[in-house]
C-alpha positions as a printed NumPy array, in Angstrom:
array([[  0.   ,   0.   ,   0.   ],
       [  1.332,   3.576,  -1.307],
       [  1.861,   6.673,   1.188],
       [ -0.846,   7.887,  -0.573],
       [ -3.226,   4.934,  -0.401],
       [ -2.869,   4.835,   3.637],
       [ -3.105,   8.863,   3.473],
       [ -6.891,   8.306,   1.516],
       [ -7.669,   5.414,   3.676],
       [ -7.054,   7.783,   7.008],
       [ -9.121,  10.5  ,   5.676],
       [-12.199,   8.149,   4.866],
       [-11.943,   6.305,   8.427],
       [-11.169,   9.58 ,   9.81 ],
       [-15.004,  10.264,   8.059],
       [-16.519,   7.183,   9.322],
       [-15.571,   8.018,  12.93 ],
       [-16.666,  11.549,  12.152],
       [-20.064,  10.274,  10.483],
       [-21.119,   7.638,  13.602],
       [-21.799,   7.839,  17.181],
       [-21.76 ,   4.001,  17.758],
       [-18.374,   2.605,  17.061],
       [-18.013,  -0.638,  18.11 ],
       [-13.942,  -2.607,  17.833],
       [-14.226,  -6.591,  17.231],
       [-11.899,  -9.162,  16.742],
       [-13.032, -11.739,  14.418],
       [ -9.683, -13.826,  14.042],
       [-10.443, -17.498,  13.935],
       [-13.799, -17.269,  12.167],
       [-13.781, -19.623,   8.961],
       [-15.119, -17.618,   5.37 ],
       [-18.952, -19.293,   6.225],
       [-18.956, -17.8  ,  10.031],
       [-17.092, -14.514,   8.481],
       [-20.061, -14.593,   5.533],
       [-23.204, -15.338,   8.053],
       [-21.584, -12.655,  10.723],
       [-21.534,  -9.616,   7.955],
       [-25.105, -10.58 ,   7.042],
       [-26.501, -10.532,  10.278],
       [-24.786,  -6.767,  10.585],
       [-26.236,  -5.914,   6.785],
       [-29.676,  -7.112,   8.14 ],
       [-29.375,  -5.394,  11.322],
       [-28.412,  -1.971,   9.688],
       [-24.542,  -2.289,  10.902],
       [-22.149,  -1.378,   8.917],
       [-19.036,  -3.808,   9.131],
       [-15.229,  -3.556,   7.971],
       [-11.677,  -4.686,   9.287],
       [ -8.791,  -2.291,   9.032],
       [ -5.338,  -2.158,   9.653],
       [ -4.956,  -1.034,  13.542],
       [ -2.064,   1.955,  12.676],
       [ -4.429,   3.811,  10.018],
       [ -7.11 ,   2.991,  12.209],
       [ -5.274,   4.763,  15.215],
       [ -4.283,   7.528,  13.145],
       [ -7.893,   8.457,  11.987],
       [ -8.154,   8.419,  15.523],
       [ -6.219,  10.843,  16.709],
       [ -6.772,  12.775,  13.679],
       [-10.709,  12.791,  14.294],
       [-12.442,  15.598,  17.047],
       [-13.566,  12.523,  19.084],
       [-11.703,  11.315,  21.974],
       [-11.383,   7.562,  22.398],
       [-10.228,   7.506,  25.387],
       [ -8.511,   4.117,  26.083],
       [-10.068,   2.727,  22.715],
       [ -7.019,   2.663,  20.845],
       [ -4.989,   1.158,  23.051],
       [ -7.468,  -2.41 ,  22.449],
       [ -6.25 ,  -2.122,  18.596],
       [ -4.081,  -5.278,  18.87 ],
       [ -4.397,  -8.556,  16.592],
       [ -7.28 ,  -8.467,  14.389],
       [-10.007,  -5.45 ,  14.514],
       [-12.752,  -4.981,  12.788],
       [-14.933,  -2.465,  13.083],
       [-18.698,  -2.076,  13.258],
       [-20.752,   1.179,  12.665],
       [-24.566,   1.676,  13.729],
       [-27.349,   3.598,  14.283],
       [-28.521,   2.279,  17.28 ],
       [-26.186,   1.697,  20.25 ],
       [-27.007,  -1.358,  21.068],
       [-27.65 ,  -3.305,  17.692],
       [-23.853,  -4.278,  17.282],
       [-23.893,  -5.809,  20.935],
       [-27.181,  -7.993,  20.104],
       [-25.527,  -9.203,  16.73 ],
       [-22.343, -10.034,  18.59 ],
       [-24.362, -11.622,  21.825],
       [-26.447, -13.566,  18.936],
       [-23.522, -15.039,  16.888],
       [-21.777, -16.207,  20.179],
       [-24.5  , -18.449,  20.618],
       [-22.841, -20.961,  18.149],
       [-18.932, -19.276,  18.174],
       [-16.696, -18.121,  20.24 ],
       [-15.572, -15.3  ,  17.814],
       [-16.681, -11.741,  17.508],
       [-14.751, -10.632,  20.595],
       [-15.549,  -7.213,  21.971],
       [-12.202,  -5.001,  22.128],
       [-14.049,  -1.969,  22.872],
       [-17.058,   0.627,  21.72 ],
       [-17.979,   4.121,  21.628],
       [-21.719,   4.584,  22.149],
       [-22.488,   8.895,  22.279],
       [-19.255,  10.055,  23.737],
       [-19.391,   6.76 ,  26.381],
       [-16.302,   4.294,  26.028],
       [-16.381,   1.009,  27.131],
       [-13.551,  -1.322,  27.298],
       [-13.366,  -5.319,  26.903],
       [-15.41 ,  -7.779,  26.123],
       [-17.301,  -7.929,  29.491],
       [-18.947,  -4.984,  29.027],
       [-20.816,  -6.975,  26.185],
       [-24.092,  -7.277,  28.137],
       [-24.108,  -3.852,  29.54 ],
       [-23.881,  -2.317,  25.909],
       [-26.881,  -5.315,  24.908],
       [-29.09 ,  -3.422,  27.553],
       [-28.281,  -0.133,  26.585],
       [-31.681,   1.701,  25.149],
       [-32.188,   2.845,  21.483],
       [-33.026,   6.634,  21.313],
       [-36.631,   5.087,  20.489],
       [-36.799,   3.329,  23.204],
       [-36.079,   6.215,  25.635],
       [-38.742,   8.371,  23.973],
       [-41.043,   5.657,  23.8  ],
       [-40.675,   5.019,  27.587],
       [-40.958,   8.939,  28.218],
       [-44.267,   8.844,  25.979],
       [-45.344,   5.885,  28.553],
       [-44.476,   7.778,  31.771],
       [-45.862,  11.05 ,  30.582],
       [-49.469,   8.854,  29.443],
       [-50.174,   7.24 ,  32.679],
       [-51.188,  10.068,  34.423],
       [-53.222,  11.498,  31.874],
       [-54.963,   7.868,  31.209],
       [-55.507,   7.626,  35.13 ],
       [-57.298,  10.943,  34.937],
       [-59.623,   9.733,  32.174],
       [-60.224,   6.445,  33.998],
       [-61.332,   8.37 ,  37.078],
       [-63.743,  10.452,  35.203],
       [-64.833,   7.399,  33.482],
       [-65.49 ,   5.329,  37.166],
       [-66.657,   8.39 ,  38.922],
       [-69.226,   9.317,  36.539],
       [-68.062,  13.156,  36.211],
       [-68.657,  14.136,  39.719],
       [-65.626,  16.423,  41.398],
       [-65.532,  14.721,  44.52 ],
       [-65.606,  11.033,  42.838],
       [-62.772,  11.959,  40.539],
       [-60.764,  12.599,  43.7  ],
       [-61.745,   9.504,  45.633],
       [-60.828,   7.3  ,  42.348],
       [-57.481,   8.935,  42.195],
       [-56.968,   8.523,  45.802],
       [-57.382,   5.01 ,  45.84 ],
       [-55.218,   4.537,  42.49 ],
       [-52.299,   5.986,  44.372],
       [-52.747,   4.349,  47.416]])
């Protein structure tokens, strides 16, 4: 690979890191070209965005990018591939999923909205980490309830002031 070639591929990770909020490291080493195959269509199908790179240009669109990583680059050892998303947790369900039946992606490390986390461990924490949707969804939920217990009341109470109250009295206690 030319000066120039590494140059061009630093500028487009540089982009990628640039483009995404969820930035998730892997190592695949070990997986055979079926595993490999079925693991990039599970990310295709799950909207994820999959590619290994070299760790030194990845490290250098790193440093060159406004983010900081933190500790991330210090997991860019062996093989790493990389795995863009736009949900924070779909990458960790994929990788949870494919473990089933391999031992292989690994988690090195991800960066999920300015968050870094480190090692493979933190594999289940980043599975139960909420989509944007979900967050607003459960907001929509919590700000409902109270409005839906108000309707109930008027429902059960038949309109009067004073049954409204008792209704809602009894709901919270």
């Amino acid at each position: 690979m030319t000066r120039e070639e590494k140059s061009q591929v630093i500028v487009e990770l540089t982009t990628q890191l640039a483009d995404n909020t969820h930035i998730y490291l892997t190592d695949i080493s070990g997986l055979n070209a079926k595993n490999t195959s079925e693991l990039r269509r599970a990310c295709f199908k799950a909207g994820i965005k999959m590619a290994v790179v070299k760790n030194t240009l990845l490290e250098k669109a790193m440093e060159a990018s406004d983010k900081d990583f933190g500790q991330l680059p210090k997991t860019l050892v062996g093989n790493t591939s990389v795995m863009y998303s736009e949900t924070g947790n779909a990458p960790a369900k994929v990788i949870k999923a494919f473990r089933k039946k391999s031992d292989r992606p690994l988690l090195k490390g991800a960066f999920i909205e300015e968050a870094i986390y480190i090692g493979d461990e933190q594999l289940d924490v980043l599975v139960d980490i909420k989509s944007r949707e979900e967050l607003i969804g459960d907001i929509v939920g919590l700000l409902q309830s109270p409005a839906k217990n108000v309707i109930s009341a008027l429902k059960s109470s038949g309109g009067k002031l004073a049954g409204i109250l008792k209704t809602l009295s009894e709901k919270e206690g």
